[in-house]
ZAKEMAR-400095 format. One record per residue: residue number from 1; x negated, y, z of N, C-alpha, C, CB in turn. Coordinates in pm, 1 decimal. Glycine has a CB too. Layout:
BEGIN
<atom num="NUM" n_east="X" n_north="Y" n_up="Z" ca_east="X" ca_north="Y" ca_up="Z" c_east="X" c_north="Y" c_up="Z" cb_east="X" cb_north="Y" cb_up="Z"/>
...
This chain:
BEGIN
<atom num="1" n_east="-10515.9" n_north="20797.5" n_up="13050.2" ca_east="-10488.7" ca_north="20819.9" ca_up="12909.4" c_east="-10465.8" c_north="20684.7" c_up="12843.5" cb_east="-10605.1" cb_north="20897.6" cb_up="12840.6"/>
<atom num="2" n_east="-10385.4" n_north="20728.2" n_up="12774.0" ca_east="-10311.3" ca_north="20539.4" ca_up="12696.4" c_east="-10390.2" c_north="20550.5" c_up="12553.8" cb_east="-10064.6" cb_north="20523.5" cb_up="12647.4"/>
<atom num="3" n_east="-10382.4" n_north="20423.6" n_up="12503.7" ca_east="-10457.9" ca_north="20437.8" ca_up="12332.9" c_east="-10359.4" c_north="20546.8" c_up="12286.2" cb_east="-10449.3" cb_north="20268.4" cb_up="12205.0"/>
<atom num="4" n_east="-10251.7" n_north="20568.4" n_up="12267.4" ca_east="-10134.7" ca_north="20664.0" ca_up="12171.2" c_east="-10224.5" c_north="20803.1" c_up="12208.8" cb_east="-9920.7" cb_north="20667.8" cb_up="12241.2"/>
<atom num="5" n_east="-10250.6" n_north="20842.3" n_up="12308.9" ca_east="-10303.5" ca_north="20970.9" ca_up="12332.9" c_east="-10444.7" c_north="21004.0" c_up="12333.8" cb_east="-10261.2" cb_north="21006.6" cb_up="12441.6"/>
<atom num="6" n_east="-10508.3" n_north="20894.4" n_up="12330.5" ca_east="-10675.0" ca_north="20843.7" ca_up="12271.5" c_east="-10659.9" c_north="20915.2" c_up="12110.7" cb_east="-10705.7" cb_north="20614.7" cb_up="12259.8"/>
<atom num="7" n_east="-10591.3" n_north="20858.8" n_up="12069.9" ca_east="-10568.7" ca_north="20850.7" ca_up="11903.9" c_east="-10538.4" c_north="20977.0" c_up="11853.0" cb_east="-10447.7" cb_north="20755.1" cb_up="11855.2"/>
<atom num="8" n_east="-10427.9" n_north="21047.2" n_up="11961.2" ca_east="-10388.4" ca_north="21190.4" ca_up="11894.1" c_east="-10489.6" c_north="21279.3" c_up="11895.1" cb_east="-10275.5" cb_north="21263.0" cb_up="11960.2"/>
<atom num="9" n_east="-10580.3" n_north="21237.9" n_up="11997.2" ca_east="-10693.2" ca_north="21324.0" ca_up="12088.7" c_east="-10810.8" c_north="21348.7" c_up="11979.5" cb_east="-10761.6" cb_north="21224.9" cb_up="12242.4"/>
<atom num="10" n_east="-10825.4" n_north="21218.3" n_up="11889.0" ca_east="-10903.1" ca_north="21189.4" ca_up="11801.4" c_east="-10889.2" c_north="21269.5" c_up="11666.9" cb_east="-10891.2" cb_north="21061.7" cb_up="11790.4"/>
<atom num="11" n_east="-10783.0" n_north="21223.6" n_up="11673.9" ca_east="-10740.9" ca_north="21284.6" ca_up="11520.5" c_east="-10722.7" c_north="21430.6" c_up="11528.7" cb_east="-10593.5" cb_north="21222.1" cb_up="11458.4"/>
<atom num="12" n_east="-10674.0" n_north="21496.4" n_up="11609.2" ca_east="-10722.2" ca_north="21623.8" ca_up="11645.7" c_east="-10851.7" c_north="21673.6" c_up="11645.8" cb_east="-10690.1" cb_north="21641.7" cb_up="11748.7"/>
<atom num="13" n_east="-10915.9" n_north="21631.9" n_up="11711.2" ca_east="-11068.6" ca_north="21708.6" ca_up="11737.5" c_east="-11162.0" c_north="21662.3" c_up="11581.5" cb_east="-11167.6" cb_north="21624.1" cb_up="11919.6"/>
<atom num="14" n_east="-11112.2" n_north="21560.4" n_up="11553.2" ca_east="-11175.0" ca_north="21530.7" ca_up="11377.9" c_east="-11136.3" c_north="21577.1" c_up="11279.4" cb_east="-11167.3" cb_north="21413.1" cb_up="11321.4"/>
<atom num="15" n_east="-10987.2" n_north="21589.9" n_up="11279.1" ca_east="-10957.7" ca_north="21688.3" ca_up="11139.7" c_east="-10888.5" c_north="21532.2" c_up="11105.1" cb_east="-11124.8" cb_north="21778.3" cb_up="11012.9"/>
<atom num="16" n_east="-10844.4" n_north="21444.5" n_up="11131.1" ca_east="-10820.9" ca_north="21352.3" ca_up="11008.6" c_east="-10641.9" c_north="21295.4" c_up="11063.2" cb_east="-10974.2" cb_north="21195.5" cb_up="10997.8"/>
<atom num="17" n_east="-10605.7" n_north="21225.9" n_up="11005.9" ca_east="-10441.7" ca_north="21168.5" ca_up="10997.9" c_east="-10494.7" c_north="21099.3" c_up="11135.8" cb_east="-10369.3" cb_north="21044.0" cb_up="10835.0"/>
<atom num="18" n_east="-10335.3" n_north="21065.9" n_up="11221.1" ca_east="-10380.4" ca_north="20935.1" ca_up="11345.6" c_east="-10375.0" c_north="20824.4" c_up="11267.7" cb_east="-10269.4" cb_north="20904.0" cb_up="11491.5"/>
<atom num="19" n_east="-10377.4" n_north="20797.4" n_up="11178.5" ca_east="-10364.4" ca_north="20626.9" ca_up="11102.3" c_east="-10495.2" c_north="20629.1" c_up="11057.9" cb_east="-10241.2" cb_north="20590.4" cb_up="10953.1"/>
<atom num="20" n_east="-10598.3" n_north="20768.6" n_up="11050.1" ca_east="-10729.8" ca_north="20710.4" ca_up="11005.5" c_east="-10833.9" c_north="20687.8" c_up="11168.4" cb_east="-10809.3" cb_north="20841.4" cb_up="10874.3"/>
<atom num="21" n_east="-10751.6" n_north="20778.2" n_up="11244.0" ca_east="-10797.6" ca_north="20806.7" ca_up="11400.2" c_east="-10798.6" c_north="20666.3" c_up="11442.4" cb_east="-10688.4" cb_north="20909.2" cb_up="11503.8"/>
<atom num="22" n_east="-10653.9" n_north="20624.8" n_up="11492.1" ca_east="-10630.1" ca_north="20479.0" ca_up="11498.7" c_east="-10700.5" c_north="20362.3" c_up="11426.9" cb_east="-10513.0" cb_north="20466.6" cb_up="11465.2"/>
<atom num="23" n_east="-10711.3" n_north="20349.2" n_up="11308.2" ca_east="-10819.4" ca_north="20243.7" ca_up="11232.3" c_east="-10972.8" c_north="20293.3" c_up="11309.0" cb_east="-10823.2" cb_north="20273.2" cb_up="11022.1"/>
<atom num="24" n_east="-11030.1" n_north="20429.9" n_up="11337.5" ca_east="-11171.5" ca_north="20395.8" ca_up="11355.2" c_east="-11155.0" c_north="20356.8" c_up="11529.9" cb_east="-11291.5" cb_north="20543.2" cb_up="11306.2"/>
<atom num="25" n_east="-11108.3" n_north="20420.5" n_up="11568.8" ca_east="-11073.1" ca_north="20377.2" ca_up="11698.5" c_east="-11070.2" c_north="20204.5" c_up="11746.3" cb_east="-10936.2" cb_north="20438.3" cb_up="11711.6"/>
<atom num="26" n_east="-11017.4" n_north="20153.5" n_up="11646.4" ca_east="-11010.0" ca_north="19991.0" ca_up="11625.1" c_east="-11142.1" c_north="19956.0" c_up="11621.5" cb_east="-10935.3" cb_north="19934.2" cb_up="11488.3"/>
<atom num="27" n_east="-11172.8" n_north="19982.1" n_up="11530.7" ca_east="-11340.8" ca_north="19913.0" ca_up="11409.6" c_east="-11408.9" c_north="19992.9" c_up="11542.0" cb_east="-11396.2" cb_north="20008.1" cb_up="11163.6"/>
<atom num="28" n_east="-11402.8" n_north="20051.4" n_up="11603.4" ca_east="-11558.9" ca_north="20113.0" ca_up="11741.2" c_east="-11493.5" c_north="19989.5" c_up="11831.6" cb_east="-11551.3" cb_north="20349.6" cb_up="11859.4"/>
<atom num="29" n_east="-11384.1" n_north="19985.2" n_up="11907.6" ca_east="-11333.1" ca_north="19845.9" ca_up="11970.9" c_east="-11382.8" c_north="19727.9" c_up="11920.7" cb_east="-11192.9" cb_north="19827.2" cb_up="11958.6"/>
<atom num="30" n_east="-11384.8" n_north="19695.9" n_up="11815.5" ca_east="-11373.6" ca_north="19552.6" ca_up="11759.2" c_east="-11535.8" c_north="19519.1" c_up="11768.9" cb_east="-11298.5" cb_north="19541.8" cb_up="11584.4"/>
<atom num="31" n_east="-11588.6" n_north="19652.3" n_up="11702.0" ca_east="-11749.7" ca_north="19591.5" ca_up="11664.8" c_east="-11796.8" c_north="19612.4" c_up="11802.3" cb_east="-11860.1" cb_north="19685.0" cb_up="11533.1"/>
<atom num="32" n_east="-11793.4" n_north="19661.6" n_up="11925.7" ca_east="-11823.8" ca_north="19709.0" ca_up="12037.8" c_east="-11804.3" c_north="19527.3" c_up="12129.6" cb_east="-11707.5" cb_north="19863.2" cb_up="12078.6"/>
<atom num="33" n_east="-11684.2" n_north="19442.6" n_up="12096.8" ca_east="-11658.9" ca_north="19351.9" ca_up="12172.8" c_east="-11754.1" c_north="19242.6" c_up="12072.7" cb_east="-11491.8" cb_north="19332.1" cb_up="12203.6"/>
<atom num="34" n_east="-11724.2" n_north="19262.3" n_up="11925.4" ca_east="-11831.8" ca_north="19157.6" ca_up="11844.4" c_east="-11971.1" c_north="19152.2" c_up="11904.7" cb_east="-11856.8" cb_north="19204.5" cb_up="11684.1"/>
<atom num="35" n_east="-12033.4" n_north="19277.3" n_up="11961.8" ca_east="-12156.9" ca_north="19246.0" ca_up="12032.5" c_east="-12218.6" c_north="19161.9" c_up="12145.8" cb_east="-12179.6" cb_north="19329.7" cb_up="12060.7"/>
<atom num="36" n_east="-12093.0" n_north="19210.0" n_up="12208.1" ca_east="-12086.2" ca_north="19167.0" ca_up="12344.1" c_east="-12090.3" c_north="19045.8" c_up="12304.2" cb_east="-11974.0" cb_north="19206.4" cb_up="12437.2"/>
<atom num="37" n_east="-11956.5" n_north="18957.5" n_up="12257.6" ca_east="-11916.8" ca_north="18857.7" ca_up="12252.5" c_east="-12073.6" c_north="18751.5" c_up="12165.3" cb_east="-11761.9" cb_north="18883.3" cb_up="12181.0"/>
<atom num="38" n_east="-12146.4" n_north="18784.7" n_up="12154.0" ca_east="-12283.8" ca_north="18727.2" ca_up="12056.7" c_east="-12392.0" c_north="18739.8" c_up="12157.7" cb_east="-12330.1" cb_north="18830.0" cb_up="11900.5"/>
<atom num="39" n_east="-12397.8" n_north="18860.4" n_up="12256.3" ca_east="-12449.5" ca_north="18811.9" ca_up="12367.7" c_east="-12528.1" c_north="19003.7" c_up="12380.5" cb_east="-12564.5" cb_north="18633.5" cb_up="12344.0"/>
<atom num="40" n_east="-12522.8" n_north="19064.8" n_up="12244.5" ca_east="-12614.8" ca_north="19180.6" ca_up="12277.5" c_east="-12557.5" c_north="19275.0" c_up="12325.3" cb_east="-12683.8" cb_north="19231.9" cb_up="12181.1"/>
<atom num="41" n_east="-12644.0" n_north="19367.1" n_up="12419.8" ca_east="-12589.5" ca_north="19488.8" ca_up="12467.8" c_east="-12532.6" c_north="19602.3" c_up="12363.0" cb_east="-12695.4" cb_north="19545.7" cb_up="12547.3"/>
<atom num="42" n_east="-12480.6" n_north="19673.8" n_up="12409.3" ca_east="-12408.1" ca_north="19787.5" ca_up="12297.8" c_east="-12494.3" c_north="19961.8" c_up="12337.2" cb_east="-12180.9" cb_north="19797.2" cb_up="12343.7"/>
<atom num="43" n_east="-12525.7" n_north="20055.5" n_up="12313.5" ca_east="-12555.5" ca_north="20174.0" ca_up="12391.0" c_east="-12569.0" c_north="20286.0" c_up="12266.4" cb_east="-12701.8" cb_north="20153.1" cb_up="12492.3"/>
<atom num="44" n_east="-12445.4" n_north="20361.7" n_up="12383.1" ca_east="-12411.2" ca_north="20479.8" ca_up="12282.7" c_east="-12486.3" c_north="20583.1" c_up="12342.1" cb_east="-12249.7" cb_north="20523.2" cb_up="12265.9"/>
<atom num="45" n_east="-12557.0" n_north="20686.9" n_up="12258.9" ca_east="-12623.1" ca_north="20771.4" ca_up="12365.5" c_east="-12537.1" c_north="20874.8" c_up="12393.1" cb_east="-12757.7" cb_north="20827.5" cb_up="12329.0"/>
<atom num="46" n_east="-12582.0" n_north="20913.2" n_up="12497.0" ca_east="-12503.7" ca_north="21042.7" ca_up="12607.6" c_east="-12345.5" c_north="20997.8" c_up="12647.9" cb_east="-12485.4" cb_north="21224.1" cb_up="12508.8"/>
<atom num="47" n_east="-12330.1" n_north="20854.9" n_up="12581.4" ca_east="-12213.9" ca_north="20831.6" ca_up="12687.2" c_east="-12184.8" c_north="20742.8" c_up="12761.9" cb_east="-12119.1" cb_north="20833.7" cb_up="12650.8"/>
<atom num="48" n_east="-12321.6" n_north="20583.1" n_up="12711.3" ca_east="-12302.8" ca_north="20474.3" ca_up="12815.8" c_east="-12371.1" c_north="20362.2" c_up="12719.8" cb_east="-12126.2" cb_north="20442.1" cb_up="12871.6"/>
<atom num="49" n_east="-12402.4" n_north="20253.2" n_up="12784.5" ca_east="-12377.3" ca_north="20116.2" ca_up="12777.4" c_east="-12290.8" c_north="20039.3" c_up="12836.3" cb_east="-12460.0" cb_north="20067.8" cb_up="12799.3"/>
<atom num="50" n_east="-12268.1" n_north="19926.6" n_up="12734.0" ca_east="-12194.9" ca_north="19797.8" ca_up="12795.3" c_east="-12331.1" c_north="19677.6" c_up="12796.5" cb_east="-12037.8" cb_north="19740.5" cb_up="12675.9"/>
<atom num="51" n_east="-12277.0" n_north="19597.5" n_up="12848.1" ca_east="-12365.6" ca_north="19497.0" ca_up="12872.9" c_east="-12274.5" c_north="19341.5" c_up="12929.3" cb_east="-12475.8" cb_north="19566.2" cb_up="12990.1"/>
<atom num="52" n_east="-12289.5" n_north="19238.7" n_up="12882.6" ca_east="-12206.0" ca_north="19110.8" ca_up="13004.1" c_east="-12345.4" c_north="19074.4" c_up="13060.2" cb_east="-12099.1" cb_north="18931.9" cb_up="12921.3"/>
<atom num="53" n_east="-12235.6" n_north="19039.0" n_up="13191.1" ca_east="-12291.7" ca_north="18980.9" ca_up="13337.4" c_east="-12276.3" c_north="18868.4" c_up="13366.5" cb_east="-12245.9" cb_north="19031.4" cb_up="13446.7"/>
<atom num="54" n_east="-12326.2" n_north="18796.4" n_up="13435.7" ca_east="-12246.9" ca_north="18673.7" ca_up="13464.3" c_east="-12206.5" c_north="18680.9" c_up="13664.2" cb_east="-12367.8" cb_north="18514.3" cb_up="13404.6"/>
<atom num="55" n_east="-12117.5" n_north="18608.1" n_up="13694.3" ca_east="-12032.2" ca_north="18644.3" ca_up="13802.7" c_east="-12039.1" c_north="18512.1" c_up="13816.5" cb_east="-11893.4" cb_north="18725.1" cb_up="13792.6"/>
<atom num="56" n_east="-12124.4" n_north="18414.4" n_up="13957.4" ca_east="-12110.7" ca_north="18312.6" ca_up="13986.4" c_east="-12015.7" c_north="18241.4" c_up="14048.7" cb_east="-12179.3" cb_north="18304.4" cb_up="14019.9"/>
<atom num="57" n_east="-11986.5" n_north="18117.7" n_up="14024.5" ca_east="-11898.2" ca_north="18063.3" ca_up="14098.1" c_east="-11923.6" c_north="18046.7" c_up="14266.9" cb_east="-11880.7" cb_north="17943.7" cb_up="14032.1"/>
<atom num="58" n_east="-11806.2" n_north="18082.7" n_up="14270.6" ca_east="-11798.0" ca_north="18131.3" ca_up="14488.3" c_east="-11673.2" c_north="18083.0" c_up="14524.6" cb_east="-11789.4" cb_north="18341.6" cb_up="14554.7"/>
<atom num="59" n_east="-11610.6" n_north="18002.0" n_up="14679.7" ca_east="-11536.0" ca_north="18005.4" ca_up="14725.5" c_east="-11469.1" c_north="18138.0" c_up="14735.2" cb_east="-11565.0" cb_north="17949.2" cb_up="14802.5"/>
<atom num="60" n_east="-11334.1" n_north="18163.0" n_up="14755.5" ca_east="-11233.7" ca_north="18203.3" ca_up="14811.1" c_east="-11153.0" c_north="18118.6" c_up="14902.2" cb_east="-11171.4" cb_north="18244.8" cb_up="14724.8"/>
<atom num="61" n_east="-11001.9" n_north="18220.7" n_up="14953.7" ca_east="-10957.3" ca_north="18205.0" ca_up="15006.5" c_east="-10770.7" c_north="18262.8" c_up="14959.3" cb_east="-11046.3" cb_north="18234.4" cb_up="15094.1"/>
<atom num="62" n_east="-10668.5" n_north="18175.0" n_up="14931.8" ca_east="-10563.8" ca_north="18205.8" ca_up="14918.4" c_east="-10506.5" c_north="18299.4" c_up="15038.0" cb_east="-10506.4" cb_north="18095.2" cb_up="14893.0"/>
<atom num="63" n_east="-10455.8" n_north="18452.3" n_up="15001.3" ca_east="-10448.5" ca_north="18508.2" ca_up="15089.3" c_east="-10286.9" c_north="18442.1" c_up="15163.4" cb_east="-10473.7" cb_north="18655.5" cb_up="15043.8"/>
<atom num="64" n_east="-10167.3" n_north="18395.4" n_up="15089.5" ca_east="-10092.1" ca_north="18327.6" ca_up="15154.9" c_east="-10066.3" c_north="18286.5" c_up="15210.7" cb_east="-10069.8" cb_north="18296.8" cb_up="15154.2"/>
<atom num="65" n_east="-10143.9" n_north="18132.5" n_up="15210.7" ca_east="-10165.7" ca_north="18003.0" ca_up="15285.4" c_east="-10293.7" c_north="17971.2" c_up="15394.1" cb_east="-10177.0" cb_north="17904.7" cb_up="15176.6"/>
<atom num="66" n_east="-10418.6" n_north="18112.5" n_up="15324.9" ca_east="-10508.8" ca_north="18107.7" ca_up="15393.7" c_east="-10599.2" c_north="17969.1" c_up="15352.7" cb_east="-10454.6" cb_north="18122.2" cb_up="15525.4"/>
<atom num="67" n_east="-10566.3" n_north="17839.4" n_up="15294.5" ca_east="-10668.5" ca_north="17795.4" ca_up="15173.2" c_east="-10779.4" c_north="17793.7" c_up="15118.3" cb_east="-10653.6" cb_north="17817.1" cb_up="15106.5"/>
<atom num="68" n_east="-10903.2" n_north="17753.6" n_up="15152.3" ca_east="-10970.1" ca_north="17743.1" ca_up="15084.4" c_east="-10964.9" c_north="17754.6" c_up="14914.5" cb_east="-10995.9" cb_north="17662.8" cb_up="15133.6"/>
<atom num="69" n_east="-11031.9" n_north="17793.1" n_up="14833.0" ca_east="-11037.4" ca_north="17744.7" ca_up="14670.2" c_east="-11142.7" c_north="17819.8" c_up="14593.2" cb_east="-10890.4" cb_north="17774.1" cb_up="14587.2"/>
<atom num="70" n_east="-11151.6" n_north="17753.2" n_up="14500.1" ca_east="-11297.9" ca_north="17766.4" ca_up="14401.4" c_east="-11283.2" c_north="17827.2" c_up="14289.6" cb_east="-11362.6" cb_north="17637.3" cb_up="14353.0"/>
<atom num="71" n_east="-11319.3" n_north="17954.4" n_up="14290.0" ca_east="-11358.8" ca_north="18041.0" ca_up="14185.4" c_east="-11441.4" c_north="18029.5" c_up="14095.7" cb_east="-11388.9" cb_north="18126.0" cb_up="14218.8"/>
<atom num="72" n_east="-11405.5" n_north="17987.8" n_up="13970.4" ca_east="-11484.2" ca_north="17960.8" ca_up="13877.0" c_east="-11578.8" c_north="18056.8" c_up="13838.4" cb_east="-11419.4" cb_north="17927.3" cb_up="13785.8"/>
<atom num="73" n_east="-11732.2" n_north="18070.9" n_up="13770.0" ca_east="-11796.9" ca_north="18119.2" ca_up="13744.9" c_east="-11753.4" c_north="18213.6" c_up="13634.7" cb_east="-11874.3" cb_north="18047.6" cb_up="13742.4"/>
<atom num="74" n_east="-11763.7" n_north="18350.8" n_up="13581.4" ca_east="-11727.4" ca_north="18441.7" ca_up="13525.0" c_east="-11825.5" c_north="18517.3" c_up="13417.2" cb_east="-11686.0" cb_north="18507.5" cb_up="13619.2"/>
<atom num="75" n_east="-11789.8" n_north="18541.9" n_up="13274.2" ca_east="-11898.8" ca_north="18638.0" ca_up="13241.8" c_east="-11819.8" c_north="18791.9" c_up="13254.6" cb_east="-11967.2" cb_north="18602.6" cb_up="13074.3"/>
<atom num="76" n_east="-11841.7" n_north="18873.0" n_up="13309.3" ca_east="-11802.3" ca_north="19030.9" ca_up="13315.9" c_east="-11885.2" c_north="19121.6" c_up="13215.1" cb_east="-11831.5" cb_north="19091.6" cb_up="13471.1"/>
<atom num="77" n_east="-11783.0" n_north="19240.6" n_up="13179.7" ca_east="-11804.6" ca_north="19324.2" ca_up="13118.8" c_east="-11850.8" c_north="19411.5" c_up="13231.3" cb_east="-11706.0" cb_north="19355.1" cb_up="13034.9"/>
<atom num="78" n_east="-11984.7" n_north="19487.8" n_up="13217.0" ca_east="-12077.7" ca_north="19560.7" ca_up="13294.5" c_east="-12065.6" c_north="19717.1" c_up="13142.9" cb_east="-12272.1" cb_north="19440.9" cb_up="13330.6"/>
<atom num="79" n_east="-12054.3" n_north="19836.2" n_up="13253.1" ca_east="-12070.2" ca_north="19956.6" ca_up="13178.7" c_east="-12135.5" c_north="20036.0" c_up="13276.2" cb_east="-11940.9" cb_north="20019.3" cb_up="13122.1"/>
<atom num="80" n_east="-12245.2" n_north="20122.2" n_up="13212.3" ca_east="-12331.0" ca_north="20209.9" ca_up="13297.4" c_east="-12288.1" c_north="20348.1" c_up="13205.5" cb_east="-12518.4" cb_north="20160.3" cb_up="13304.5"/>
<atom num="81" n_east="-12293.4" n_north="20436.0" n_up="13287.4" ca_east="-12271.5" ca_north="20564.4" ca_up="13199.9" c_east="-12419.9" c_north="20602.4" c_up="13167.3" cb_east="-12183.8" cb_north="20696.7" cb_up="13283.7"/>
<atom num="82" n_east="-12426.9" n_north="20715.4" n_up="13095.0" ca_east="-12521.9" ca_north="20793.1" ca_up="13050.2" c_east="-12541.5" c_north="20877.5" c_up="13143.3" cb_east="-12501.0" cb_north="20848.2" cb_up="12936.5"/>
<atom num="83" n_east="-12690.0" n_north="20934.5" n_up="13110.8" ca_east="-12668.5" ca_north="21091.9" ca_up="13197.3" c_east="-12597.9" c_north="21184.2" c_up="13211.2" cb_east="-12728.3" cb_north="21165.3" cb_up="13185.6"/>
<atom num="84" n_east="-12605.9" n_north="21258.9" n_up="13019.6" ca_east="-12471.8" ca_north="21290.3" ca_up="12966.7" c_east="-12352.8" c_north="21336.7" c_up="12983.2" cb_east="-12442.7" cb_north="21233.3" cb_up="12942.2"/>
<atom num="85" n_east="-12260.0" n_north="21176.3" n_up="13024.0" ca_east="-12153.5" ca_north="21155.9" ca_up="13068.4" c_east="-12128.1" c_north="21182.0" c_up="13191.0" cb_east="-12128.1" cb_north="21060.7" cb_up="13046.6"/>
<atom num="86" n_east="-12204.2" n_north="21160.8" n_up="13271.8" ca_east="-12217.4" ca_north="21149.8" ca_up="13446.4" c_east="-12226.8" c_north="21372.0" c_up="13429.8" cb_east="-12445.0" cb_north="21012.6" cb_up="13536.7"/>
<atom num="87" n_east="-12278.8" n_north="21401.3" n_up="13372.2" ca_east="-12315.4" ca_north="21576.7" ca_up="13390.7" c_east="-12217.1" c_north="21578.9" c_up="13348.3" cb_east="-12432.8" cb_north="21676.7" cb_up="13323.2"/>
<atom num="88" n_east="-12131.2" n_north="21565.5" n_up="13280.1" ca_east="-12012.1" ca_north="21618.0" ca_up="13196.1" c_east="-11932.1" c_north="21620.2" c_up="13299.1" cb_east="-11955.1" cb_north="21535.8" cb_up="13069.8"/>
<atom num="89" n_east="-11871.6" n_north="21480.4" n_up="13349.4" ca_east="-11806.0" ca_north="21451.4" ca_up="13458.9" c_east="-11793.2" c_north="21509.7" c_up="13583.9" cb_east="-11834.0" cb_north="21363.8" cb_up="13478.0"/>
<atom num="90" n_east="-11914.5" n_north="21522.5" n_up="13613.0" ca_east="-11957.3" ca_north="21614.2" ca_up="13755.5" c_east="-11977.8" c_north="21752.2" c_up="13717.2" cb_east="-12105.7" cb_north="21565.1" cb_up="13833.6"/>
<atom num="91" n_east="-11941.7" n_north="21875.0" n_up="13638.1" ca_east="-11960.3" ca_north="21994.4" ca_up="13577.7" c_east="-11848.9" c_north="22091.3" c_up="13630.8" cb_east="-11959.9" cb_north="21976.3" cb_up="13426.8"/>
């Protein structure tokens, strides 16, 4: 599913225009990454948390040339589902 069909999906099941669907759709994105990005976890109930990780720096290997090279250390976006979500899913 693409955002365009996120949005119609929204504005449907809410009752409201996709230009008001689309704006909250944004503002749950925006304030969802503002957390992250400050360092705190996010958790919606019955459908998940986010959380960042950190992902240490590790060798690789260029699959090309076969190369050695150094992978810089990473912070990742980590998401756990809910119970919830996981029953919904599996139903």
């Amino acid at each position: 599913m693409r955002q365009k069909s996120l949005v119609s999906t929204v504005a449907e099941k809410a009752g409201i225009s996709q230009q008001e669907a689309d704006a909250a759709l944004r503002a749950v994105f925006d304030a969802i990454s503002d957390h992250l990005t400050s360092g705190d976890a996010v958790k919606v109930p019955g459908f998940g948390g986010f959380e960042i990780g950190e992902r240490a720096a590790r060798k690789g290997r260029n699959p090309a040339t076969g190369e050695e090279i150094d992978i810089a250390a990473a912070k990742v976006v980590k998401f756990k589902p809910a119970k919830g979500l996981k029953d919904v899913v599996n139903a």
